[in-house]
Rosetta silent file (secondary structure, phi, psi, omega in degrees, C-alpha in Angstrom):
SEQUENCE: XXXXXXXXXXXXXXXXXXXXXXXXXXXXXXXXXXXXXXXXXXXXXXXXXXXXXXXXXXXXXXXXXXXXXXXX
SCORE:     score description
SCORE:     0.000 S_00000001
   1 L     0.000  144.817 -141.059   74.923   99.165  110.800 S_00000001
   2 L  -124.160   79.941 -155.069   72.912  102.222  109.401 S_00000001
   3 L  -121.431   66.055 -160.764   74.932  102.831  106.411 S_00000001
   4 L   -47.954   94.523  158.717   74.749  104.780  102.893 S_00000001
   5 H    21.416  -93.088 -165.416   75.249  101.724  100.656 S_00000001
   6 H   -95.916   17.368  172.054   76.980  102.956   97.595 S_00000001
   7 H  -107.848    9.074  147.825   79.257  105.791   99.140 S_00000001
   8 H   -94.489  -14.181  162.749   80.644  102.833  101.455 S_00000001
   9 H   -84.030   -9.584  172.976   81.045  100.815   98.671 S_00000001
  10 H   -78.111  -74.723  176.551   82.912  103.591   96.726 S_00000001
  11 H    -9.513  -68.872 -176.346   84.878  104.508   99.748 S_00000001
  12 H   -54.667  -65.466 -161.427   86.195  100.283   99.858 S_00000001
  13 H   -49.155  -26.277 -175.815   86.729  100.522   96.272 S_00000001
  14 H   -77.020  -14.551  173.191   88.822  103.477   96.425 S_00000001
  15 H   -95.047  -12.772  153.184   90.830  102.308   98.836 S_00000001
  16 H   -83.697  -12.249  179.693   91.573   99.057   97.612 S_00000001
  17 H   -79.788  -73.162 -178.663   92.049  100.291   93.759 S_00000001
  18 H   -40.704  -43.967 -179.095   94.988  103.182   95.582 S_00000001
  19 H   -65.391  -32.954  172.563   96.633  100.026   97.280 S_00000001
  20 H   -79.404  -64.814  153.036   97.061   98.278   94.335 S_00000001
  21 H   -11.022  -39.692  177.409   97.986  101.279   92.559 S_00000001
  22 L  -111.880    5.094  157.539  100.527  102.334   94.993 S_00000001
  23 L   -56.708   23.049 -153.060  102.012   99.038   95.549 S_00000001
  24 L    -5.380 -117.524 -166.591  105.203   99.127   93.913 S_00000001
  25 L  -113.359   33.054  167.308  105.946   96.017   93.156 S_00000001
  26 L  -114.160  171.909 -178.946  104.148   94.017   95.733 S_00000001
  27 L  -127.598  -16.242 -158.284  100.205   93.517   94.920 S_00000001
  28 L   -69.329  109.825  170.497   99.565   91.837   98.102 S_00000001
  29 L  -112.786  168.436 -164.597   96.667   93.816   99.906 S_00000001
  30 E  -131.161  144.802 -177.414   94.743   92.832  103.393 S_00000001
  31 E  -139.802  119.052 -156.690   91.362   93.564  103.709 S_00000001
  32 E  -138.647  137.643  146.338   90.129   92.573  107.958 S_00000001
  33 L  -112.596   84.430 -175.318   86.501   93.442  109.245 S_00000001
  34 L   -81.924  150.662  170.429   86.116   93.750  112.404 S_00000001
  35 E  -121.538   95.142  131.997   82.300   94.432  114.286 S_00000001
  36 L   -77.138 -119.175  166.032   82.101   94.838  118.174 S_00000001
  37 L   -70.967  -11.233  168.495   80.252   98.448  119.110 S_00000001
  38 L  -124.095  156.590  156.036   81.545   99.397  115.832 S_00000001
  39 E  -115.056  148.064 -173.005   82.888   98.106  112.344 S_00000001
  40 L  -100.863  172.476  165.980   86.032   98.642  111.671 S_00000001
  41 L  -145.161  130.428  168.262   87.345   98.250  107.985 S_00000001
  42 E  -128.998  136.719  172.365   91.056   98.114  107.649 S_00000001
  43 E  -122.108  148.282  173.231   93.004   98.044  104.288 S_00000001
  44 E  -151.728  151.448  159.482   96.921   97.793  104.231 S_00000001
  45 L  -124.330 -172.276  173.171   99.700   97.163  101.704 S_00000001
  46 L  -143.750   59.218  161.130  102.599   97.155  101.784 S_00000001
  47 L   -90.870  176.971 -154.342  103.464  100.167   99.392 S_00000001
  48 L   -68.727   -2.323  162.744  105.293  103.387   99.747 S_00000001
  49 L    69.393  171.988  176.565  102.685  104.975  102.412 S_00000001
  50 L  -102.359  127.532 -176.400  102.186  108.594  102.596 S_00000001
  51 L   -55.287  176.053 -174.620  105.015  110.943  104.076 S_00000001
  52 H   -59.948  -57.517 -172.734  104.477  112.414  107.096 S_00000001
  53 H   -73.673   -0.603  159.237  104.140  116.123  105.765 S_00000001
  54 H  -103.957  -23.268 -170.742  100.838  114.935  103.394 S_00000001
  55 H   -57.077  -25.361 -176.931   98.938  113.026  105.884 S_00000001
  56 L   -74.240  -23.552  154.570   97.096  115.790  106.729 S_00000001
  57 L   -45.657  -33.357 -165.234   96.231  116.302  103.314 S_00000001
  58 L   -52.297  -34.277 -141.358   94.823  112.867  102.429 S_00000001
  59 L   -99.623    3.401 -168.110   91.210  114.092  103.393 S_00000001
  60 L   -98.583  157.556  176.553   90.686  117.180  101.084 S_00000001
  61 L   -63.591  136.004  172.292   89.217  116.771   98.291 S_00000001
  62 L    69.994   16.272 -166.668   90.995  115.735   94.811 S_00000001
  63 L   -95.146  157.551 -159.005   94.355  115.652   96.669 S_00000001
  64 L  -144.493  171.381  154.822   97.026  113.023   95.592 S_00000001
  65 L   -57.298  158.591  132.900  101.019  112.469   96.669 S_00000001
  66 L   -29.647  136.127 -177.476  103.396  114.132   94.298 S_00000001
  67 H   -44.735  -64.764 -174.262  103.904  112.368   91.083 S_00000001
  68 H   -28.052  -19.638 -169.213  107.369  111.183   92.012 S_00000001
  69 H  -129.785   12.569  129.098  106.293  108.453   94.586 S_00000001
  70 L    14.370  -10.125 -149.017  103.867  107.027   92.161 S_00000001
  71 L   -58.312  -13.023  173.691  103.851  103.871   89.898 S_00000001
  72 L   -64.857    0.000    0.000  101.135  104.202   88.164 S_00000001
């Protein structure tokens, strides 16, 4: 894999630092790597997820959920 280094290691951190962050009161996070013609990286929790009417949202820059669904 052909990769830049430390903006895939930022990427993983940020997305395991939001699952625990956004975990309400479970901490448990899964972290699975798969490689065939690709690698996959999957992270999951099992926190409040993003509604439907932000997913599109996730990918711009500095954007966050509304405070309200939160714990941090």
């Amino acid at each position: 894999m052909s990769a830049d280094r430390e903006a895939l290691a930022q990427a993983l951190w940020n997305l395991l630092d939001n699952a625990v962050k956004y975990s309400g009161d479970s901490r448990t996070v899964r972290v699975e790597v798969e490689k065939a013609d690709e690698v996959v990286i999957r992270v999951r929790d099992e926190g409040f997820g993003i509604a439907p009417s932000e997913q599109k949202q996730i990918f711009r820059k500095f954007t966050r959920a509304p405070r309200r669904r939160s714990t941090a």
